[in-house]
C-alpha positions in Angstrom: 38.5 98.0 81.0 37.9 101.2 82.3 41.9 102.2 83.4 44.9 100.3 83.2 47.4 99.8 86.3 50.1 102.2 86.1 52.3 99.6 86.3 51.8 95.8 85.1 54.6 93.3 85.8 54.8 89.8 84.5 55.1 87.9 88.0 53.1 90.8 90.4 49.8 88.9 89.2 51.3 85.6 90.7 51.0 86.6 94.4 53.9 87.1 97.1 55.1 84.4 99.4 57.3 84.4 102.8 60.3 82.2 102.6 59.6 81.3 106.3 59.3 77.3 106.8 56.7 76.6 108.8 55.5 73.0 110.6 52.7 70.8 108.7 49.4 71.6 110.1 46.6 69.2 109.9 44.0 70.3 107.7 41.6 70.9 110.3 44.1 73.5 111.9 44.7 75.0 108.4 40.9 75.9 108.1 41.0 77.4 111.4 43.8 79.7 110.9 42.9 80.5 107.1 39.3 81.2 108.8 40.1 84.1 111.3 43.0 85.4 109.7 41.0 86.0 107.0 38.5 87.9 109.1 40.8 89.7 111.3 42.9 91.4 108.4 39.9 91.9 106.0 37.9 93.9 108.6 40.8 96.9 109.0 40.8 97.1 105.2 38.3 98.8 102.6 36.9 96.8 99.9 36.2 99.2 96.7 35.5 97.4 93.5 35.0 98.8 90.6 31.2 98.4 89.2 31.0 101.0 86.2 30.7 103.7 88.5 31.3 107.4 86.8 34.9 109.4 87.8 34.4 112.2 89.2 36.6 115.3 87.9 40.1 116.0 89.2 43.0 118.5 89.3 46.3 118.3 87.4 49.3 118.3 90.3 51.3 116.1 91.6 53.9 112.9 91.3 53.4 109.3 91.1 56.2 107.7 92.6 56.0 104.0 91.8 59.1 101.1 91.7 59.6 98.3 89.0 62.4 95.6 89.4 64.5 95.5 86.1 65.8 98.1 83.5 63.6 97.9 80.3 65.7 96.3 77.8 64.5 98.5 74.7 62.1 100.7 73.9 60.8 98.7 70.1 57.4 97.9 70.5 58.5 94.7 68.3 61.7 93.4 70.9 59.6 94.3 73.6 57.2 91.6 72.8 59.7 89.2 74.3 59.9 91.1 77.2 57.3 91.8 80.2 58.8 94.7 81.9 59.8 96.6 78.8 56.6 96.0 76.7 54.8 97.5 80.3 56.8 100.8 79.8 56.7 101.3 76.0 52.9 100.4 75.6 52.4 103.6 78.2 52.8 105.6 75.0 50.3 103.6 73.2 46.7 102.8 72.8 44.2 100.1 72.0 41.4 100.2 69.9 38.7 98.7 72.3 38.1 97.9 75.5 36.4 95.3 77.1 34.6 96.1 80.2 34.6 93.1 82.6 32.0 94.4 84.5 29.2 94.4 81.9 31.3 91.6 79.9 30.8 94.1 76.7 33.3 95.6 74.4 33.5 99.6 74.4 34.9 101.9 71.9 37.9 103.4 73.1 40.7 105.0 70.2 38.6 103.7 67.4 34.4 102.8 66.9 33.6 99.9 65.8 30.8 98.0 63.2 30.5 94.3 62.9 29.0 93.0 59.6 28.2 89.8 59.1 27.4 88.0 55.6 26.2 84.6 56.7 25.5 84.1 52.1 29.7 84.7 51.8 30.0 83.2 54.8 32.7 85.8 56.0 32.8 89.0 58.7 34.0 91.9 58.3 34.7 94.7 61.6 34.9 98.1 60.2 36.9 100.5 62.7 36.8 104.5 62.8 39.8 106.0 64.6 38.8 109.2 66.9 39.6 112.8 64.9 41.3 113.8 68.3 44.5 111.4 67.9 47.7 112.5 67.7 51.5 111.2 67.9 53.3 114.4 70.0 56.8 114.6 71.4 57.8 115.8 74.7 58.4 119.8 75.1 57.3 119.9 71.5 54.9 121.6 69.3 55.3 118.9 66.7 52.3 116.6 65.9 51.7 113.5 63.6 47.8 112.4 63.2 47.2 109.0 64.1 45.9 107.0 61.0 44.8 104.2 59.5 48.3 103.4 58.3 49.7 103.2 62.1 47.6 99.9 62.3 47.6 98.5 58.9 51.3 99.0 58.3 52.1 97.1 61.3 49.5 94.8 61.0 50.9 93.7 57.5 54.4 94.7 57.5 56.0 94.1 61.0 53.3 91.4 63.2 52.7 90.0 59.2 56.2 89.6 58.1 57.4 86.1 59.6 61.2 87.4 59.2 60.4 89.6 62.9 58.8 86.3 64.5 56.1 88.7 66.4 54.1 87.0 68.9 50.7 88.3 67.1 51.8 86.4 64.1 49.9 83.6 64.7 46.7 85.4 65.5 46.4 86.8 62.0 45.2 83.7 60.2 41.9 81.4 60.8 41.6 77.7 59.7 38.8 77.4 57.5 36.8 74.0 57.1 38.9 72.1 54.5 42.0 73.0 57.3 43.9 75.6 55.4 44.9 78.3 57.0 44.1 82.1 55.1 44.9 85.5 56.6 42.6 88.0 58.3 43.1 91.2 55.8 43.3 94.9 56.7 41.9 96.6 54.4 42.4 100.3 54.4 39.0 102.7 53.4 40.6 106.3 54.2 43.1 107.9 57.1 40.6 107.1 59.7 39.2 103.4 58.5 40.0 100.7 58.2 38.7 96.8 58.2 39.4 93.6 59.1 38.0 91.1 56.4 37.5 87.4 57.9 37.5 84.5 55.7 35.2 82.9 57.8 32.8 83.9 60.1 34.7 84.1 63.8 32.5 84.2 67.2 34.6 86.6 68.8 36.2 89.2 66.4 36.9 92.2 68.2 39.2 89.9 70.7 41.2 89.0 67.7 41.3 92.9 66.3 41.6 94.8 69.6 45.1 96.6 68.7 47.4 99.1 70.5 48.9 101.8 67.5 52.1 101.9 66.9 54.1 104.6 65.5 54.0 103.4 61.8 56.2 106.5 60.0 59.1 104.9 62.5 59.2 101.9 61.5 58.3 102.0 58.0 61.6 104.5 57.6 63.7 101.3 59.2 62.2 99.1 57.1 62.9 100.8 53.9 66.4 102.0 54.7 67.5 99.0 56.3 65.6 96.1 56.6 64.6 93.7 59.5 68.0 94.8 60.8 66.8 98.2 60.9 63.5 97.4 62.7 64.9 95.7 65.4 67.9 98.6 65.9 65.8 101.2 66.2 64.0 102.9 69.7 66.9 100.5 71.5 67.9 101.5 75.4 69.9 103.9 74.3 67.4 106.2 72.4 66.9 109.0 74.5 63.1 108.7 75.7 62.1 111.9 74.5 62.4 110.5 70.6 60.0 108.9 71.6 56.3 109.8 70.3 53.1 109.0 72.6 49.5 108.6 71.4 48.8 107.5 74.9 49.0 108.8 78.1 52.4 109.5 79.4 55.6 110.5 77.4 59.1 108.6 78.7 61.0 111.9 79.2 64.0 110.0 81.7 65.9 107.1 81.5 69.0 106.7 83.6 69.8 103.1 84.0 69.7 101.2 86.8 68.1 104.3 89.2 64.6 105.2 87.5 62.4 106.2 84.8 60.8 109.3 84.4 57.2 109.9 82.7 55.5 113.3 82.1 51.8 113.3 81.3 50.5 113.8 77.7 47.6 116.8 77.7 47.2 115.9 74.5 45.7 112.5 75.3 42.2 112.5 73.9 40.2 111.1 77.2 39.3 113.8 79.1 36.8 114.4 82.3 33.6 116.7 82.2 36.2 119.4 82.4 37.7 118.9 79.0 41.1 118.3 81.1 43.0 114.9 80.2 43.8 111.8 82.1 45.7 111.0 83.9 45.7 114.3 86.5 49.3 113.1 87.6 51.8 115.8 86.6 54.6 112.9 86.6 55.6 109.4 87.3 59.0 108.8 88.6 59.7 104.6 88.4 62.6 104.0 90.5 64.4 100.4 89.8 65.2 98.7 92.4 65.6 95.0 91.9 63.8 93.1 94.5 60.7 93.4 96.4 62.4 94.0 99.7 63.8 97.2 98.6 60.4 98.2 97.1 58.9 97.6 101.0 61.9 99.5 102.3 60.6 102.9 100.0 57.0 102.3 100.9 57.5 102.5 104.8 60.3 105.5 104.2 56.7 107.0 102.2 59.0 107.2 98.9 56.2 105.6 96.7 52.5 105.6 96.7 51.3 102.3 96.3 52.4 98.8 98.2 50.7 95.2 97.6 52.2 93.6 101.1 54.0 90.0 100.8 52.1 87.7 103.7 54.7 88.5 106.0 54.0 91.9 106.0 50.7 92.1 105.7 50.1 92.6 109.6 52.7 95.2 109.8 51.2 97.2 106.9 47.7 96.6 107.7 47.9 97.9 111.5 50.4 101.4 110.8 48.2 102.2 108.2 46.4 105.6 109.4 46.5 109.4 108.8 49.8 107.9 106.0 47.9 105.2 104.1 44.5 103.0 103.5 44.9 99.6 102.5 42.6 97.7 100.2 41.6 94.2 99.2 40.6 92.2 96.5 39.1 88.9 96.0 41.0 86.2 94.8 42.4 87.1 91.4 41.9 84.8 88.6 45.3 84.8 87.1 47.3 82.2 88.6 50.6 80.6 88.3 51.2 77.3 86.5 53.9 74.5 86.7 54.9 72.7 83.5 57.2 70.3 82.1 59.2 70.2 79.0 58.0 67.8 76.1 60.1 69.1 73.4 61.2 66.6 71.1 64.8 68.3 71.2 65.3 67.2 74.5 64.2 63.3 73.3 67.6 61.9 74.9 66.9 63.1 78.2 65.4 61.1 81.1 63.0 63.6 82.0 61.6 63.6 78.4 60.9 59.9 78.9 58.8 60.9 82.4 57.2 64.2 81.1 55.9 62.6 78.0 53.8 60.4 79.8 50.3 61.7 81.7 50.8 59.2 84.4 53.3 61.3 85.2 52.5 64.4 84.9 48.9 63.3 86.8 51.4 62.2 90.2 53.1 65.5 90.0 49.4 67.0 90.4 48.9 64.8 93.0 51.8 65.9 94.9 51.2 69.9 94.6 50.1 70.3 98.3 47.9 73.6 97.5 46.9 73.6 101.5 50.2 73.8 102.6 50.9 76.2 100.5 48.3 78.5 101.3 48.9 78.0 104.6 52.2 78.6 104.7 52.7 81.2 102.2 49.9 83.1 102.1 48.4 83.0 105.6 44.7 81.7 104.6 44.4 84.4 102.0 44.4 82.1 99.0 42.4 79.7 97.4 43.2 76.7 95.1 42.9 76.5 91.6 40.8 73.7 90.3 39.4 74.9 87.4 40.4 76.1 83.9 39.1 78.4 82.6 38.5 81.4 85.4 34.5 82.1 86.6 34.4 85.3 84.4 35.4 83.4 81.3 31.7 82.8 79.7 32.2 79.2 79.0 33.3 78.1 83.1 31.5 75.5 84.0 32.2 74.7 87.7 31.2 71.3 87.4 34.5 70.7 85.6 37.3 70.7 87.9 40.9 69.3 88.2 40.4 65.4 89.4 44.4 65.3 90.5 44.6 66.8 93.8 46.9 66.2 96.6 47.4 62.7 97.1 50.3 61.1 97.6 49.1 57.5 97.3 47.8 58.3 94.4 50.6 59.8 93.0 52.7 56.6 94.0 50.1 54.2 92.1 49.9 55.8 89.3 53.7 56.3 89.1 54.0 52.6 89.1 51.4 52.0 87.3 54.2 53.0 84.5 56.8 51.0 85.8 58.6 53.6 88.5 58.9 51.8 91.8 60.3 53.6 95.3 63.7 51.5 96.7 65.2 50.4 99.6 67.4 53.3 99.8 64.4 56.4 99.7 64.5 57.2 96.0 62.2 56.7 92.8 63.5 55.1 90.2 61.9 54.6 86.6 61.6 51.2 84.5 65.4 51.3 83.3 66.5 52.1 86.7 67.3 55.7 86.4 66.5 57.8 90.0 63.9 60.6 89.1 65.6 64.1 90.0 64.6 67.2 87.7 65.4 70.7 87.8 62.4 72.9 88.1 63.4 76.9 86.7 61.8 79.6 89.0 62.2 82.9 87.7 64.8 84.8 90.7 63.3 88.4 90.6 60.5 87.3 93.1 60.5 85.9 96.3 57.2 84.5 95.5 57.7 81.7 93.3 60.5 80.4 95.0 58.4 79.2 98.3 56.1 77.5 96.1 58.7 75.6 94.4 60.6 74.9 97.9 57.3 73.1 98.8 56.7 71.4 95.9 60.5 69.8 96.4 60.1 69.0 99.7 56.2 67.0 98.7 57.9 65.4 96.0 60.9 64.3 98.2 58.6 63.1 100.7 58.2 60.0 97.6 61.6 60.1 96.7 61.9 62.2 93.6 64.5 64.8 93.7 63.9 68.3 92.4 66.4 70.7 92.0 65.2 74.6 92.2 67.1 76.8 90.1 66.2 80.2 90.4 66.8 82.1 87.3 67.1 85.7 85.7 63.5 85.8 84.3 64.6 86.9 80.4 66.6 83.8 80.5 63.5 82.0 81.5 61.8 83.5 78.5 64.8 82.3 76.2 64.4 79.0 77.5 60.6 78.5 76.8 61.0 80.6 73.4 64.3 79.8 71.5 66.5 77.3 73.3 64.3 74.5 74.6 66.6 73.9 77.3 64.6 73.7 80.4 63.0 70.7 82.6 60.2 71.8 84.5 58.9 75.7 85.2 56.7 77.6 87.5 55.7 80.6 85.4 52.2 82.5 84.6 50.1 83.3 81.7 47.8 85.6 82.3 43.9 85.2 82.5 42.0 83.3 80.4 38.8 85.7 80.0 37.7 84.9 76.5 38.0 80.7 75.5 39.6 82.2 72.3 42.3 83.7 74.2 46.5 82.1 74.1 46.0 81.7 70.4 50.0 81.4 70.2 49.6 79.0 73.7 46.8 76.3 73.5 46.8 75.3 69.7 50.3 73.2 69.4 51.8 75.2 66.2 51.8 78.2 68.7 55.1 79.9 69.6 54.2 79.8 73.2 52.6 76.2 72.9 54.9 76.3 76.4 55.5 71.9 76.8 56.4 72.1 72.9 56.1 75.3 71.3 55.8 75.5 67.3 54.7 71.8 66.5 54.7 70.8 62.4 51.7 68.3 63.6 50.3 67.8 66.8 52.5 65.7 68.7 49.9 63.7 70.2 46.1 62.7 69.7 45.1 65.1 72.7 46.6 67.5 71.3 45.3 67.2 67.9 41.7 67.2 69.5 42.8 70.3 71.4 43.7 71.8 67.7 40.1 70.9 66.7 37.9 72.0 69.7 39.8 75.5 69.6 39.1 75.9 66.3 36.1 75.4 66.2 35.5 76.9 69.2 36.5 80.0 68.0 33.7 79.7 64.8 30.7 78.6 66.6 28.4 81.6 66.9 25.9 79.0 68.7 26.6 79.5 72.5 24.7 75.4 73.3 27.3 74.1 70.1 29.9 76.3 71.4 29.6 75.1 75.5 29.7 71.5 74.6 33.4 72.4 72.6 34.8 74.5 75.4 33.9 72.1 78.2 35.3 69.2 76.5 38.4 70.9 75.9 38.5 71.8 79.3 38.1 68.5 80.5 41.2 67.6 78.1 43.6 70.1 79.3 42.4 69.6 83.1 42.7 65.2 82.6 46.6 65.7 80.3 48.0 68.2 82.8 50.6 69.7 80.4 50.1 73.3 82.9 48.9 72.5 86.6 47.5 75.8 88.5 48.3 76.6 91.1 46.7 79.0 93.5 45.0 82.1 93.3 45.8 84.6 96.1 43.6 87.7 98.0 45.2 90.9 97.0 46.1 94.1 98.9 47.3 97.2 98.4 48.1 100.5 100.2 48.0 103.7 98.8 48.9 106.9 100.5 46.2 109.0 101.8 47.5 112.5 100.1 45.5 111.0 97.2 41.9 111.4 96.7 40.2 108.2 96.5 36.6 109.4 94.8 38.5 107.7 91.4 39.8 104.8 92.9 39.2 101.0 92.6 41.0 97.7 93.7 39.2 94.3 92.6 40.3 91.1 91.1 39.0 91.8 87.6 40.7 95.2 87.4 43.2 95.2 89.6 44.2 98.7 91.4 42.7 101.7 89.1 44.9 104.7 89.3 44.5 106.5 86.4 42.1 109.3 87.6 43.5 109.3 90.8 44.4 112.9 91.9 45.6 114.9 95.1 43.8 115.9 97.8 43.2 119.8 97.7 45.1 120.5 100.8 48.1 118.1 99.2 48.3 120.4 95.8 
């Protein structure tokens, strides 16, 4: 993609919700209101989406001031893996080897070239990348300089994401099943300081996905490594270091940390993109994060004109839309194409518990579909501005096929039949009860730092009460959430998201069941169950079908899988907005669902320098 959101947090891509309860509207009056709301708002707003256009040329000056709602736990590329708002902030000093434009659907040199051989007689691939002469590591208010090499990627590749002693989430990613079902490792071979290749065993359909790299400071954590181990990896570049240790190859150095207030950036004019100029990106002087906690407080700064940028919760959206003026210009964006999921647990850990009895069965997991009232939702939450997810894969993926969609919609009939169609039958007094006469309540984990996921969840209880299941919300600090996906299992049901699906091959440590992130039952010896097996298959050879007809007929039956199991129901997918203050020029500036609000070649106004 062409920029990258200042800012990207884990649960900003699910939407925002009110918490105000609302009375049932018939669907007929839900159309109606979704229908001119819709209008009304989207006609005092400017829709700018990005379409490949050129940026124009900019002036340095000026201060982003921006919000994020937690303290980064650590500044190790490695620890931050396990954590969303830290690996936001460290990855700021970084940079990938590609990027993939979404609006010509092609991959693009970015910190590196690239070559793809192919040799169909060895039957393997090789892509051979050239790093840029222009990249450097440099510190903050230093003169000091480290070039960026081959051995930044290979010796993380091999040593840190290739050593199963750190447990990195890229682990997985670095092997391919070859025909007989083995597994063998995806090589990185180095050729000089500047290239490097990655060697497949077998011929993949989508290499660069699996390649594509940010560079990590390699001299760092080889040092660690030697003098101290895995120990000494982890330890170092912890939330104490002070930021300005830190070295940046990307675009910002972390020059200020003072917990619990804010983070300080200062650009890098060292950073190797540059306008026709020859001057770098981004044009901000500095960014200056405060940390504020919750999302009120973030509205609170926004209308005081403390930061630049606002995406309005439904509730606010009038109020925002209709002060905006000579202060700020709010956006839109069509529906995104990330969207939130609800799962259940099917760990085998958890094998004495009720609700592993319940979730292990599809039945069940099909009547909790069945009772995920996506109108009222939309109604009530978002105001109209939504619209339900039926599909899985998302229309820019290459293998959607809209004529697969979810067949579990609201119903609550249905969800009642096929709830007894396993032996759960509703009493006298209200309440469900399974075939050994144990009442259904769950908890369902939300994580707390969001107002958003907590509406959904309130609705969901109330649908599912409306049967006589009881669900318990339990609103929860969202590394714990993490823990209790990852490490300890101990979880019942979630709302949570995963990202965007753009490339079939994507959630390599998700979809397959040994994956670490395999979120029902992560890390599985053997697939658990025949579906899941088949999943296994399809994926793989998904992922090794260079012929797009052989390839479709995979990808849509493992669609159809995924969408008739319902381990992960989606949920919604929500219009977005966004203010942003007018003292910023907006000839660089673009808000759409594919790449969310571009900021970095945003610059002041002339008269705001």
């Amino acid at each position: 993609m062409k920029a990258i959101v200042l800012f990207v947090l884990t649960l900003a891509s699910v939407g925002f919700f009110s918490c105000q309860k609302q009375q049932e509207l018939s669907m007929d009056e839900i159309q109606a209101i979704n229908s001119s709301t819709d209008a009304q708002l989207l006609a005092k707003t400017v829709s700018k989406p990005y379409a490949n256009q050129d940026f124009v040329s900019g002036t340095v000056g000026g201060v982003w001031n921006t919000t994020i709602l937690a303290d980064p736990k650590t500044f190790n590329h490695l620890i931050a893996e396990r954590d969303a708002d830290s690996a936001g902030i460290i990855e700021m000093t970084t940079d990938y080897l590609v990027d993939y434009n979404a609006v010509t659907r092609e991959w693009e040199p970015h910190a590196a070239s690239f070559q793809i051989e192919v040799d169909e007689a060895a039957g393997i691939l090789t892509v051979h990348y050239t790093l840029r002469d222009d990249l450097n590591w440099s510190w903050w208010n230093s003169d000091r300089t480290v070039p960026v090499t081959s051995d930044d990627v290979i010796y993380w590749y091999d040593e840190i994401a290739g050593d199963p002693q750190f447990g990195s989430s890229a682990y997985n990613g670095q092997f391919v099943t070859m025909p007989d079902g083995t597994q063998e490792r995806i090589r990185c071979v180095k050729v000089d300081d500047k290239r490097f290749d990655f060697v497949f065993p077998r011929i993949v359909a989508d290499p660069l996905l699996a390649t594509n790299t940010s560079i990590r400071p390699a001299f760092l954590f080889r040092e660690a490594k030697e003098r101290r181990g895995a120990d000494g990896v982890k330890d170092i570049l912890n939330a104490a270091t002070n930021p300005q240790e830190i070295p940046s190859c990307g675009r910002w150095f972390i020059t200020e940390y003072t917990p619990g207030q804010r983070l300080v950036f200062s650009r890098n004019p060292h950073y190797w993109e540059k306008d026709s100029n020859g001057t770098s990106n981004p044009y901000s002087e500095q960014m200056i994060a405060q940390i504020v906690g919750d999302m009120n407080t973030q509205y609170l700064l926004f209308r005081q004109g403390k930061t630049e940028t606002y995406s309005p919760r439904p509730e606010e959206l009038n109020d925002v839309v209709n002060a905006q003026g000579n202060d700020y210009t709010v956006f839109n964006a069509e529906g995104s194409f990330g969207a939130m999921l609800w799962s259940f647990n099917q760990n085998p850990t958890n094998q004495d518990k009720h609700y592993y009895r319940w979730f292990t069965q599809k039945e069940f997991r099909q009547a909790m579909s069945c009772l995920l009232n996506r109108d009222r939702i939309i109604s009530q939450t978002y105001r109209g501005l939504a619209d339900p997810t039926y599909f899985f894969f998302p229309p820019p993926n290459p293998f959607y096929n809209p004529d697969i969609t979810l067949q579990y919609r609201y119903d609550t009939q249905r969800a009642l039949q096929l709830l007894e169609s396993i032996g759960f039958d509703r009493r006298a007094d209200g309440f469900l009860y399974d075939n050994q006469g144990v009442k259904v309540e769950y908890d369902l984990t939300i994580p707390s730092a969001n107002t958003v996921v907590n509406d959904v969840a309130q609705i969901i209880a109330d649908e599912c009460a409306a049967i006589g299941i009881t669900v318990h919300v339990r609103q929860t600090d969202f590394q714990k959430v993490i823990e209790m996906l990852t490490a300890t299992y101990d979880w019942q049901a979630v709302i949570i998201g995963l990202g965007t699906a753009m490339f079939p091959s994507q959630g390599s440590n998700v979809w397959p069941s040994d994956g670490n992130l395999h979120l029902w039952h992560p890390l599985q010896q053997e697939p658990a169950t025949e579906w899941e097996a088949r999943i296994d298959y399809l994926y793989n050879e998904g992922c090794y079908t260079l012929d797009q007809a052989a390839a479709k007929q995979m990808w849509d039956e493992y669609q159809q899988i995924i969408l008739e199991q319902c381990p992960v129901i989606y949920l919604l997918r929500s219009r977005g907005f966004a203010a942003v203050r007018n003292r910023w020029d907006f000839s660089n500036l673009y808000y759409d669902n594919l790449n969310g609000l571009m900021t970095n070649w945003v610059f002041l106004k002339g008269d705001q320098s």
